[in-house]
N, C-alpha and C positions, 0 to 999 in steps of 0.2 A: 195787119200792121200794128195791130193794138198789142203790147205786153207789158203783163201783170205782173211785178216782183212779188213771191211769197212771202210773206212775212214784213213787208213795210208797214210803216205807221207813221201817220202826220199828228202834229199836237196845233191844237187851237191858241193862237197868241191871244185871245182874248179873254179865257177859261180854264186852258191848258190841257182840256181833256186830250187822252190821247185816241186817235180813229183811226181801225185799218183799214187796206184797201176793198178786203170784202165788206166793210159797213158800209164804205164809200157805195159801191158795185148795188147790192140787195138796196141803197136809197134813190137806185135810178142809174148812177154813176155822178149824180151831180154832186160837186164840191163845197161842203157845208157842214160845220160841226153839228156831230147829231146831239150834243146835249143844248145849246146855246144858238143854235143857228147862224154862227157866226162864218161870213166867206172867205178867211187869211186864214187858211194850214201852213203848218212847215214840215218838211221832210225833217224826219230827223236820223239822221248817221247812226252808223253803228258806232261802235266804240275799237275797233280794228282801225291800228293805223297800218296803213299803206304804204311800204318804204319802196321808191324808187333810184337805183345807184344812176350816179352821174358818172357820163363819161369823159 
């Protein structure tokens, strides 16, 4: 049930460092800036925007 996107990364609102999800993975899986130990990540976006036509 579990799926890992390739290549994400959360940034620490308290630090900003940025952590992927294999840092996340190899610290256990637990959610937690590995510079700062901080528990609030955010996903962050690619920079693709997504156009969807209206009909």
């Amino acid at each position: 049930m579990e799926k890992t996107a390739v290549g994400l990364v959360y940034e620490c609102l308290r630090c900003g460092a940025k952590v992927s999800t294999e840092e996340l993975e190899l610290r256990g899986g637990e959610i937690k800036c590995t510079v700062c130990g901080y528990r609030v990540l955010k996903k962050i976006r690619p920079p693709v925007v997504k156009r969807v036509k209206a009909k």
